[in-house]
C-alpha positions as CSV (number, residue, x, y, z in Angstrom):
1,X,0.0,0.0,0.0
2,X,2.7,2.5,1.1
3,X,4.8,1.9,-2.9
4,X,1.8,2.4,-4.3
5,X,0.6,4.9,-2.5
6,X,4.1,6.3,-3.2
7,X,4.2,6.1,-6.7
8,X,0.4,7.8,-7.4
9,X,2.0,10.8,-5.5
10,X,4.9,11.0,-7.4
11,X,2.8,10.7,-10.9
12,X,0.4,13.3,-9.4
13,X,2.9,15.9,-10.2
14,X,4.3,14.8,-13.6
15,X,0.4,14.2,-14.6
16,X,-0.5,17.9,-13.9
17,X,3.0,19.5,-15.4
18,X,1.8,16.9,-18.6
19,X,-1.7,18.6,-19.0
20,X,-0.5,22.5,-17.7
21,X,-0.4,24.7,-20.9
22,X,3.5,25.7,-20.4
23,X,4.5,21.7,-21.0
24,X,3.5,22.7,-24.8
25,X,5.9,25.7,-24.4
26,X,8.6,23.9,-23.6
27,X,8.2,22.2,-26.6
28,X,8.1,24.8,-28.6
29,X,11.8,26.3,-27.2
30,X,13.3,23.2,-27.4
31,X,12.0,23.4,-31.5
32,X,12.8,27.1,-31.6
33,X,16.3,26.1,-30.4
34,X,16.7,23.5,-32.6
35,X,15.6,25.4,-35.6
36,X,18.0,28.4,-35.0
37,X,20.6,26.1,-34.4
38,X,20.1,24.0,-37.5
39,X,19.6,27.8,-39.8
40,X,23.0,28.9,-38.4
41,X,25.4,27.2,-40.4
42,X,23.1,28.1,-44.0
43,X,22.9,31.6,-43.0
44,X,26.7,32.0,-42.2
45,X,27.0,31.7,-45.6
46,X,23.6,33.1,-47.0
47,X,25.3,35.3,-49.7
48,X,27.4,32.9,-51.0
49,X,24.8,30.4,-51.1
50,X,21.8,32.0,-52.4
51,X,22.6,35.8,-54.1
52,X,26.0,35.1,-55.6
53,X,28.6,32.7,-55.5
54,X,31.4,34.4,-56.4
55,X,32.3,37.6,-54.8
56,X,35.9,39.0,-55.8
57,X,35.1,43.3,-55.7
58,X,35.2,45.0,-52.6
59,X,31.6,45.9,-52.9
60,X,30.9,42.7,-53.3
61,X,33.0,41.1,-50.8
62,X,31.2,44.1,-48.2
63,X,27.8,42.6,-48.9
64,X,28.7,39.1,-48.3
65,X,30.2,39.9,-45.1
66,X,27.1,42.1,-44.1
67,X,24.3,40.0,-45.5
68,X,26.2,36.9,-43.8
69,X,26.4,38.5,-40.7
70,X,22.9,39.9,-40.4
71,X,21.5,36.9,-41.4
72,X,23.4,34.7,-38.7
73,X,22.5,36.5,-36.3
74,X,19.0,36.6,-36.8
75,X,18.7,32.7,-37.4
76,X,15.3,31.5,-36.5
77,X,13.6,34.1,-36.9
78,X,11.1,33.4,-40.1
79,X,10.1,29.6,-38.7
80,X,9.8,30.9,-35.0
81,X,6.8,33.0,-35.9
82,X,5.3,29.8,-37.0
83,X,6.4,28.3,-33.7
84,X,5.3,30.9,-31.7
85,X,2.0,31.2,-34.1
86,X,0.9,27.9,-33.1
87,X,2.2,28.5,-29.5
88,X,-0.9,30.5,-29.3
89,X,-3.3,28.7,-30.6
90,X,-2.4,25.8,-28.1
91,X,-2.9,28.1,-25.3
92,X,-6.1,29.4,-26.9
93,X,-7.0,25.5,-26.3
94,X,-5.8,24.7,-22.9
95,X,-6.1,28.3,-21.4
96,X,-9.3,29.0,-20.2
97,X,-10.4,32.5,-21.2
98,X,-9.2,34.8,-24.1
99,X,-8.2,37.1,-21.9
100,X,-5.9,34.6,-19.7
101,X,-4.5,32.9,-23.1
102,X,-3.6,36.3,-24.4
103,X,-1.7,37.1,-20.9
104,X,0.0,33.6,-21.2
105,X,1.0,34.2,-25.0
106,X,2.8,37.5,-24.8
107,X,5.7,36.1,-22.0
108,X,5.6,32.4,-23.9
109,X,6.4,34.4,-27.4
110,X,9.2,36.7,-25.6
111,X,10.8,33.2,-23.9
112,X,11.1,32.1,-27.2
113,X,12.5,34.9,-28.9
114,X,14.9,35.2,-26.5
115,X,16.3,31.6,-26.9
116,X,16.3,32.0,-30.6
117,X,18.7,35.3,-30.1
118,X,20.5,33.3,-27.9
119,X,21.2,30.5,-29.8
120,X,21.3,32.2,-32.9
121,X,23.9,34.2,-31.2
122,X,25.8,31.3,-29.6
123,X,25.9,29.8,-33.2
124,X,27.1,32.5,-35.2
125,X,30.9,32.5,-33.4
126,X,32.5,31.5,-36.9
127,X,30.7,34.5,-38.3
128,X,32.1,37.1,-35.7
129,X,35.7,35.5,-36.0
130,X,35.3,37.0,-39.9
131,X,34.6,40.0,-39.1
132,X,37.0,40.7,-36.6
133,X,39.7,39.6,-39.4
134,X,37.9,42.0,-41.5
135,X,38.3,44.8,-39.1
136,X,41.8,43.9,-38.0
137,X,43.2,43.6,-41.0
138,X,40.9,46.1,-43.8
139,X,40.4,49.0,-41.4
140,X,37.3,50.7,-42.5
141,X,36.2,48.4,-45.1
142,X,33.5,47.6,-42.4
143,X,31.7,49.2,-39.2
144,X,34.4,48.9,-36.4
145,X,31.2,47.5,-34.5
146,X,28.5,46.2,-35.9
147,X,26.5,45.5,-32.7
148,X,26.4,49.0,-32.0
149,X,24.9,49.9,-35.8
150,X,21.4,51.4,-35.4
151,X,20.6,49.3,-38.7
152,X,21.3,46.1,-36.8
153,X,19.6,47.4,-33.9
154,X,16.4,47.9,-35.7
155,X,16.4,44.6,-37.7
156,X,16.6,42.8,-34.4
157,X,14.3,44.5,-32.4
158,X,11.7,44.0,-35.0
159,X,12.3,40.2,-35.6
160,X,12.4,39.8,-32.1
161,X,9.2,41.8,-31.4
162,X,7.6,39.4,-34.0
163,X,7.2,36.2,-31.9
164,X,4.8,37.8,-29.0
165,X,2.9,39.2,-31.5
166,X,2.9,35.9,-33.7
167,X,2.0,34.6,-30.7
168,X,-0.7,36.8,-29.5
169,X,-2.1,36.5,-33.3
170,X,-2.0,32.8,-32.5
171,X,-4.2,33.0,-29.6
172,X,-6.9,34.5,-32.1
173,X,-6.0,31.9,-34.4
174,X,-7.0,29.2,-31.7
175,X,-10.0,30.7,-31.0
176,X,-11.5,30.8,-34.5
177,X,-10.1,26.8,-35.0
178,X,-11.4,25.9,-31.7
179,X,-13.8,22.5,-32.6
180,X,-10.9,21.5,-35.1
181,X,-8.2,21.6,-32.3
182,X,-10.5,18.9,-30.9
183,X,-9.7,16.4,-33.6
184,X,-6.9,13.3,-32.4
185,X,-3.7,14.7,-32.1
186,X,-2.5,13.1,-34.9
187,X,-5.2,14.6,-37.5
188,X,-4.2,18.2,-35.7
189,X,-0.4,18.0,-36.4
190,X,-0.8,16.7,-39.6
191,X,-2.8,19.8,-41.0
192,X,-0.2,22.1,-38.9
193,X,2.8,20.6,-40.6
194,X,1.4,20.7,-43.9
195,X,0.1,24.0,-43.8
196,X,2.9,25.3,-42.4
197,X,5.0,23.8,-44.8
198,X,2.8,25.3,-48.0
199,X,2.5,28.7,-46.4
200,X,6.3,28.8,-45.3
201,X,7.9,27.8,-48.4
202,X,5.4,29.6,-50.5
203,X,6.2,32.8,-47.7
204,X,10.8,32.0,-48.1
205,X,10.3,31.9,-51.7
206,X,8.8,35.5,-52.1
207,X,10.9,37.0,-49.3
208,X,13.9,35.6,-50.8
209,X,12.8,37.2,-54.5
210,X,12.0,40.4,-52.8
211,X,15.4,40.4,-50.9
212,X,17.6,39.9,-53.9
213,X,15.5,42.6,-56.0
214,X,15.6,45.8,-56.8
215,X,13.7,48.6,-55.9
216,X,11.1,48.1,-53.8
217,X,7.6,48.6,-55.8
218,X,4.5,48.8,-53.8
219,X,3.8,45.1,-55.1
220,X,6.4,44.1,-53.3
221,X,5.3,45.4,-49.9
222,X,1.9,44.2,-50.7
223,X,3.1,40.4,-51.0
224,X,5.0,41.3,-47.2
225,X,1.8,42.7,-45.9
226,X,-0.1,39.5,-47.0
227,X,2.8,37.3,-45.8
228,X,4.0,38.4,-42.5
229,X,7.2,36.2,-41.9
230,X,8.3,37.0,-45.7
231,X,9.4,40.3,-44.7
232,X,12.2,38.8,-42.2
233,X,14.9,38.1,-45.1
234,X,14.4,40.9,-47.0
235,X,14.3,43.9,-43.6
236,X,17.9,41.4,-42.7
237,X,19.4,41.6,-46.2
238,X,18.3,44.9,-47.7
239,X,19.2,46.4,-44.5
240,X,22.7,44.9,-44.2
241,X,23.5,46.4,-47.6
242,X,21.8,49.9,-46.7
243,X,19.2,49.3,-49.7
244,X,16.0,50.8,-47.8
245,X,15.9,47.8,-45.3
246,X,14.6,50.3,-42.8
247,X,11.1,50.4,-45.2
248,X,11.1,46.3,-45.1
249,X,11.9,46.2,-41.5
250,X,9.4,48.6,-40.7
251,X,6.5,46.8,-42.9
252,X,7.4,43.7,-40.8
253,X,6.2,45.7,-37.4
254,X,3.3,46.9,-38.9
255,X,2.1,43.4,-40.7
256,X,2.4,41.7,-37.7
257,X,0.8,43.9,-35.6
258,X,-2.0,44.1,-38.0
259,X,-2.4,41.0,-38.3
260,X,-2.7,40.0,-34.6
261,X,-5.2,42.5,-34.4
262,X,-7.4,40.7,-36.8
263,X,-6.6,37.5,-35.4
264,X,-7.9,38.4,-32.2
265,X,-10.3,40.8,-33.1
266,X,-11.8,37.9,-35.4
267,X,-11.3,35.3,-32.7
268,X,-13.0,37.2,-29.7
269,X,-15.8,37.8,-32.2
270,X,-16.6,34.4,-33.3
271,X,-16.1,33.0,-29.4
272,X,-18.7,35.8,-28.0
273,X,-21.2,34.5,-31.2
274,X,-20.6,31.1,-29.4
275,X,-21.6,32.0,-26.2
């Protein structure tokens, strides 16, 4: 009697940390950590990879170092809005209350921008190392100190401000989607993966067109608008090279707090209506 009286105490815990909303957190910072990490490498080398192989001018050689660096240190941040997207939809779901999921979201989205940063950060050592040869040896071919560049400043405040918002939009999300986050598990992350997966590669694809064009028509900002995590590689990119970044980095910040507005405008509609 006393083992087993031992044991359903000891479960008792793990049983209520299992079913508390913040267990589905930590999964999504261990995947936001994981997905930084596993972006790091590619974006060390983002100009190389995917604008142009072959830099040999200075002006070229300057972009690859900026672009590289930017984008390095702001790993993670397109796929953690979906993280952080669907972060608030589960608290929608085990949260009870808007108002209390909303209150959760916004520290659950900060928690995981900051391990995103951090990893992204931790990650991007290789990256640093080049620049510091840069600035050693080329004195004045780049900013003594990037960190302290307004430009990067602004680029990571706005990514960063990105996930509580993606988050908060996700909470309106899970409101609206309420009777289909009732389906098996399985059915539920099946339709998240996939959809994710459509709208993310349909989202990179645009944002990676939009970061290696030029100008900056009002089509283009109207594709960001529709496609909030789109604008993250283009604001990084356009503003490492000091091609009007500030006007992508700033439509980022305003799509995304546009559209949790609507998300959770639309959501506390539609759960009043069901009431």
């Amino acid at each position: 009697m006393d083992e087993k009286s031992d044991s359903l105490s000891a479960s008792g815990p793990c049983r209520r940390w299992r079913s508390s909303p913040w267990a589905g957190v930590l999964v999504a910072v261990i995947l936001v950590a994981a997905v930084a990490a596993a972006l790091a490498p590619f974006n060390a080398i983002y100009y190389e990879a995917w604008i142009y192989n072959d830099p040999q001018t200075n002006e070229e050689l300057h972009d690859n170092e900026m672009i590289d660096f930017f984008m390095a240190h702001t790993s993670g941040f397109f796929w953690g809005q979906f993280i952080a997207l669907f972060t608030g939809a589960f608290l929608a779901s085990h949260v009870r209350g808007m108002r209390r999921a909303l209150l959760a979201a916004v520290p659950a989205g900060l928690l995981l921008a900051a391990v995103d940063f951090a990893v992204a950060w931790s990650s991007s050592a290789g990256v640093r190392r080049r620049l510091a040869w840069w600035t050693e040896n080329h004195p004045g071919f780049l900013p003594a100190d990037l960190f302290s560049d307004d430009r990067f400043h602004h680029v990571l405040a706005a990514g960063l401000a990105a996930f509580p918002l993606a988050a908060i939009a996700g909470v309106g999300l899970g409101t609206l989607i309420a009777p289909l986050l009732r389906a098996p598990a399985a059915v539920v992350a099946t339709l998240t993966v996939v959809s994710t997966m459509l709208y993310g590669a349909c989202a990179g694809v645009i944002g990676w067109i939009i970061a290696t064009a030029d100008g900056e028509s009002a089509v283009l900002f109207a594709f960001l608008a529709l496609l909030p995590p789109a604008a993250v590689t283009p604001s990084a990119v356009r503003t490492a090279v000091g091609d009007h970044g500030d006007a992508f980095t700033t439509t980022l910040l305003i799509s995304a707090v546009a559209w949790a507005s609507l998300m959770v405008i639309a959501g506390w509609l539609v759960h009043r209506r069901r009431k």
